[in-house]
N, C-alpha and C positions, 0 to 999 in steps of 0.2 A: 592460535587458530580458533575462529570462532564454532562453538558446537549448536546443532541441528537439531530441534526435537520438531520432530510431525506433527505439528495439529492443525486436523483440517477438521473447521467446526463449523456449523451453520454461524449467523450472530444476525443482529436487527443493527443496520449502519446508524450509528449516533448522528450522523447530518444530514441522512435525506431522510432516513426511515422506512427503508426498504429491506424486506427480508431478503438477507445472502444465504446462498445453498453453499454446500462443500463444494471444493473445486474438483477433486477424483484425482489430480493426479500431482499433486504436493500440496502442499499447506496453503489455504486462504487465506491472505494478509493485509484485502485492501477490496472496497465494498467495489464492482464493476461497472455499475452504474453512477457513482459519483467522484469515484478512486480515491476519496477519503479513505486513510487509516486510522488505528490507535497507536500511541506511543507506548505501547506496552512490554515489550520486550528489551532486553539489553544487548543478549542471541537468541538469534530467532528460534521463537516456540519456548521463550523460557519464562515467560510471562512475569519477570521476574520487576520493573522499571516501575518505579513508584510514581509516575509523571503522572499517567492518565491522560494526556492532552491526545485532543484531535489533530492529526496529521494531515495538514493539507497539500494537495497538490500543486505544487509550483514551476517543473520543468520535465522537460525529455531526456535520456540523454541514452546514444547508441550502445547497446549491449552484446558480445559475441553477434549472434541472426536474430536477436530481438533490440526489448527498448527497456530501461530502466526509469520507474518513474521515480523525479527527486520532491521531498515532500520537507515541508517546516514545520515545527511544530508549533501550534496555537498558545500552547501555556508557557514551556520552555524554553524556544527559540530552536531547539536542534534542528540539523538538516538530517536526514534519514532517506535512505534509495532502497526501494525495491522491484522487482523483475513485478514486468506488466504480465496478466493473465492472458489467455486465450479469449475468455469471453467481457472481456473491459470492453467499454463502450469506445470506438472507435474516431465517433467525432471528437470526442473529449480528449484521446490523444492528439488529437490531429492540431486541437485548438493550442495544447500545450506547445507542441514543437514549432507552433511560429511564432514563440516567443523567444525561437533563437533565428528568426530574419532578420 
């Protein structure tokens, strides 16, 4: 079972360059304005993943009442999924998902 640590931290998104705020109500994982992440963790919040690459956003995919965004990564190759925020920019999902039409 994968374990959980809370960090919800401000940070400056490595590919747009937009300052991210905390999210307030779990852990920020992924900038909202470009949904770029980092490949930094192994379990989430363990900052523990020696990669460092940037995570880009490459699909949708339906989650319980939301949407998980699936992400590659730039240096490594892994695929990585995390739960979309409340305040993600929403055309940007929107562009993602019709890349399963």
């Amino acid at each position: 079972m994968k374990k959980f640590n809370m960090i919800d931290e401000e940070f400056i998104c490595e590919n747009c360059g937009k300052k991210v705020i905390k999210l307030g109500y779990t852990a920020r994982d992924h900038c909202p304005y470009c949904l770029y992440s980092k490949h930094v963790d192994i379990n989430p919040g363990d900052r523990s993943n020696e990669c460092k690459g940037l995570l880009k956003p490459i699909d949708i995919e339906k989650y319980k009442d939301t949407y998980k965004i699936i992400y590659k990564c730039q240096k490594c190759g892994q695929t990585h999924k995390n739960i979309m925020a409340n305040d993600d920019d929403m055309d940007l999902i929107i562009e993602l998902t019709k890349k399963n039409w």
